[in-house]
N, C-alpha and C positions, 0 to 999 in steps of 0.2 A: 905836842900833846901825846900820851904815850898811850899806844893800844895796846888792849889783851886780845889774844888771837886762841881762838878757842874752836876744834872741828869736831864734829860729830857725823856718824856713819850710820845711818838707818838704811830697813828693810821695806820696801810699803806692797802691801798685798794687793792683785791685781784683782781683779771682778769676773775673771777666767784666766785662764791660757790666753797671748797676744800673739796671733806669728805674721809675723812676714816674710820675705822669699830670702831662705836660708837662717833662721831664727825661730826661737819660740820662747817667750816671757814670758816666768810663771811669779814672778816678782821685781822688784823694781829698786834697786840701791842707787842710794842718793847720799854727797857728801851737801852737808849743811857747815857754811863756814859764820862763827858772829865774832865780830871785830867790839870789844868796849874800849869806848874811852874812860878820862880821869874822872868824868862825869857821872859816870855810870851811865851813858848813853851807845845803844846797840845797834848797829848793820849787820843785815843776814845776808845771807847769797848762797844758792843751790844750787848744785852741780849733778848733772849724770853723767856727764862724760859721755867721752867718743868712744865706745863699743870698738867698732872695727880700725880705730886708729891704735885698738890694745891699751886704753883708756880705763883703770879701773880703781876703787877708793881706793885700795895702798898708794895706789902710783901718784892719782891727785893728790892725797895727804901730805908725800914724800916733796913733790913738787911744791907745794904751799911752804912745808916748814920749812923749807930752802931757804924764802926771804922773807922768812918773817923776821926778823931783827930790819930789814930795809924799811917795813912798812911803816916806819914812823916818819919816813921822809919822803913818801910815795903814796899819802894822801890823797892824791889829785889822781882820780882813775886812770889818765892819759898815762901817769907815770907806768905803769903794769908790764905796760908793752915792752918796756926797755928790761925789764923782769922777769917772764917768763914770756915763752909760747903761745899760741893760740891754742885752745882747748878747754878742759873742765875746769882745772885749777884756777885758771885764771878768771875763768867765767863767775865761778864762787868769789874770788876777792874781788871784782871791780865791782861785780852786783852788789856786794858790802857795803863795799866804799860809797858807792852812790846812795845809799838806804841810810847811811850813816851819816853822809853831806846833808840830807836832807833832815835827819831829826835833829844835827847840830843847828842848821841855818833857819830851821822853819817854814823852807821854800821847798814844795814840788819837786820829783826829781823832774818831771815833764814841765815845769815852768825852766829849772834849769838847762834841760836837753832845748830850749829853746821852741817848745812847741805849743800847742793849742791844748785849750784845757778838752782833757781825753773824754772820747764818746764810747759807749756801746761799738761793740764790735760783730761781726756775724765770721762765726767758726765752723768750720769744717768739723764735722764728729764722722770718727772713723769706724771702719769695719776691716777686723784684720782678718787673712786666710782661714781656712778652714772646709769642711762640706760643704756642700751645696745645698743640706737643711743648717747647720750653722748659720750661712751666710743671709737663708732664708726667714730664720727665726732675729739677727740680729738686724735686717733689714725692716721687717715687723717693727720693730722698738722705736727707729728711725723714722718712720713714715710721713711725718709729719716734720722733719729736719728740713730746714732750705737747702744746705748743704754737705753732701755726702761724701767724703774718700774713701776710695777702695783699694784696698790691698789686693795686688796681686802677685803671678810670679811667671814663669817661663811656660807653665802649662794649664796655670787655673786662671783662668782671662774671659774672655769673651762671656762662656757659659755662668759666670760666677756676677758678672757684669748686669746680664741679661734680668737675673733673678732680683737684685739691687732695682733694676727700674719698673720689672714687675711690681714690687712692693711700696713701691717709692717712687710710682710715676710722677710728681708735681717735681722730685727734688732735681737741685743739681748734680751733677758726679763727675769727681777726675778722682785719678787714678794713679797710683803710685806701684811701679815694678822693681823697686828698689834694687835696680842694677842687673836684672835679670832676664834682660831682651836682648836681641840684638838686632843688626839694622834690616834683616830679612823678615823676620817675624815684625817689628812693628810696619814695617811696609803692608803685609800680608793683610794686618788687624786692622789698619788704617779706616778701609770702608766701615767696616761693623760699628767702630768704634764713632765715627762718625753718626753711620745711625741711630746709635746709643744713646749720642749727646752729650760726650764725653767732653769735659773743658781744656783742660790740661791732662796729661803726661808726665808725671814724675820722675825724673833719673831713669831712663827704661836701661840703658849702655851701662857698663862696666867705669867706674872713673879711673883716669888715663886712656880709655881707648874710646872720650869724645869724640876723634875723627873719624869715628863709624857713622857720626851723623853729619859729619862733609856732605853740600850738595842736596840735602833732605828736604823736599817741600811739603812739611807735613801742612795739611791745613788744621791741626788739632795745635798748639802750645805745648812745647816739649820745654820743662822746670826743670834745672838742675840742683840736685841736692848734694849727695853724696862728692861732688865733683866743684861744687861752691864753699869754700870753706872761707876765705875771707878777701878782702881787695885785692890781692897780690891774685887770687886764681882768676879775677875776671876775665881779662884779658883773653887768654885759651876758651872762655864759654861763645865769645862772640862768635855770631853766624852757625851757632850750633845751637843754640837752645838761645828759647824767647823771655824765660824767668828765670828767675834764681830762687831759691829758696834759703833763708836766713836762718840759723838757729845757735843762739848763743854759743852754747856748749861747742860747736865745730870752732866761731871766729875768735872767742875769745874774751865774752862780755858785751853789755850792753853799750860800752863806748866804741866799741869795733863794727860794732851789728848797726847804729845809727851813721855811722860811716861809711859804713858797706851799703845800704841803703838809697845812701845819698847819692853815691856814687853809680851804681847799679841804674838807677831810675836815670841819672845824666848820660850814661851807656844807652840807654834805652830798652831797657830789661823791665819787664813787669818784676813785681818782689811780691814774696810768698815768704810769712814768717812761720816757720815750724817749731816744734819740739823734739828735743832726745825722750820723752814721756817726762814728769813729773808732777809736784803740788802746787797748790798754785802762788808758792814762794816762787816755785820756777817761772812760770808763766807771766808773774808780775809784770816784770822788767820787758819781758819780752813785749808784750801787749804797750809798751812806750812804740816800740818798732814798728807792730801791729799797725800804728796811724798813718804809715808812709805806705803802707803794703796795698795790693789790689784782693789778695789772697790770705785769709789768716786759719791757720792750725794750730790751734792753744787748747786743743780738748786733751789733755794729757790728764788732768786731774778725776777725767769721765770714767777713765779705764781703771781706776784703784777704790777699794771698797770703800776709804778714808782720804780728808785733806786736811789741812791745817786750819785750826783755830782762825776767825776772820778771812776765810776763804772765799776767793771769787766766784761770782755768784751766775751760774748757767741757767739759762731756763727758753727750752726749743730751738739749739744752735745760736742763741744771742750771750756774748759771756760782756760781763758788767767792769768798768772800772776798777782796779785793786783799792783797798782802804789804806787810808795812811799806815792804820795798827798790822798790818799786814806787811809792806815792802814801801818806799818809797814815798 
């Protein structure tokens, strides 16, 4: 059955300034890829892309029309792999692919993935860098969130921490230093952060120079993100970090991420589904992952003034099942 492969490159506006340690998002590009059949029937799939792998819409675009002429015989999301890389590109066509099995067949992509019909999930909403009345005005907003992350970075820690539970004593909080520690300083933080009540640890290290946490008895959960990108990195995380963090756009798609998952949890890895930011086209697929996770981060669509038509639906850190009319 012959598809039309059709991309589109949008801008979506943030709700401020976003930073994290060595960045600052003042808006958010996103490749939207829809796959038609002869049918007239559609699969979407969203992509942000990997930023710091030099990940960006030209380059996903150029990647996609690569094989688009293959994808008539590459149907079967599994096919992808032998196609392209792990990354954005691919992330947008298997997400397709499975949005578009599911309006051909009628079936769930989540009865398909083989799972349980999906529940309500409890998400982490974030708080990125900024002052110390920033972090204190957006802590305010949150107060009443179960669950908090907090951005930090090499020198806004502790103090920026502190203000978060100030404002938000009932919630939970970890903490993500996106690469930005090293194994002196989180030794150093360790008490405080203890104090704090800090759950986990995000990526604190550099990726490639995991073996700074050779040897570490942190008693906090140290997740690796940046450093987890699909099955193939497992291996190198054991006995250095206790989680992984999952997000499409790094492994590759929703058929990679359900794998990675599987696998991970048989490792013995807690799993933590994140985002590259997006709407909640992106989050859709993800939130299938989301069911296997201990940990879920799908607030991505919190951070932008606007979402998509039939948009998942948030309300006090609880985000709600996707709709059919929506993804999947």
């Amino acid at each position: 059955m012959t598809l039309q492969l059709h991309i589109t490159e949008e801008h979506w506006s943030l709700e401020e300034p976003f930073e994290i340690a060595g960045q600052i998002m003042v808006d958010l590009p996103l490749l939207v890829v829809e796959l038609t059949d002869s049918n007239g029937l559609i699969g979407r799939g969203e992509a942000a892309g990997v930023d710091y792998d030099g990940e960006t819409l030209a380059s996903m675009r150029v990647q996609i029309e690569s094989v688009a002429e293959r994808l008539n015989t590459a149907t079967i999301p599994a096919d992808l792999a032998t196609l392209l890389p792990r990354g954005g590109a691919r992330n947008a066509l298997d997400c397709a692919l499975w949005d578009l099995q599911a309006k051909r067949s009628g079936v769930p992509a989540w009865v398909s993935a083989g799972m349980q019909p999906l529940r309500p999930l409890l998400t982490a909403c974030t708080i990125g860098l900024g002052s110390i009345a920033d972090i204190r005005r957006r802590a305010r907003t949150l107060s009443s969130v179960p669950l908090i992350k907090i951005k930090v970075d090499g020198t806004r820690h502790v103090d920026w921490i502190s203000v978060v539970r100030e404002e938000a004593p009932q919630a939970r909080l970890v903490i993500d230093a996106n690469q930005s520690w090293t194994r002196e300083l989180i030794e150093s933080l360790l008490p405080e952060l203890l104090t704090l009540g800090i759950e986990f640890i995000e990526q604190p290290v550099k990726r490639g120079q995991d073996d700074a946490l050779d040897g570490l008895h942190s008693p906090i959960p140290i997740v690796a993100d940046e450093s987890c990108t699909d099955r193939s990195s497992l291996p190198a995380l054991v006995n250095r970090y206790q989680g992984i963090n999952i997000k499409l756009d790094k492994c590759g798609g929703l058929t990679e991420a359900l794998a990675l998952a599987r696998e991970a949890r048989a490792l013995g890895f807690d799993v933590m589904v994140g985002n590259m930011c997006g709407t909640s086209l992106g989050m859709a697929p993800a939130f299938l992952v989301a069911q296997l996770a201990r940990w879920v981060d799908l607030d991505g669509p919190l951070l932008q003034r606007e979402d998509r038509p039939d948009a998942m639906r948030y309300a006090n850190g609880t985000v709600e099942p996707p709709a059919a009319s929506l993804w999947g």
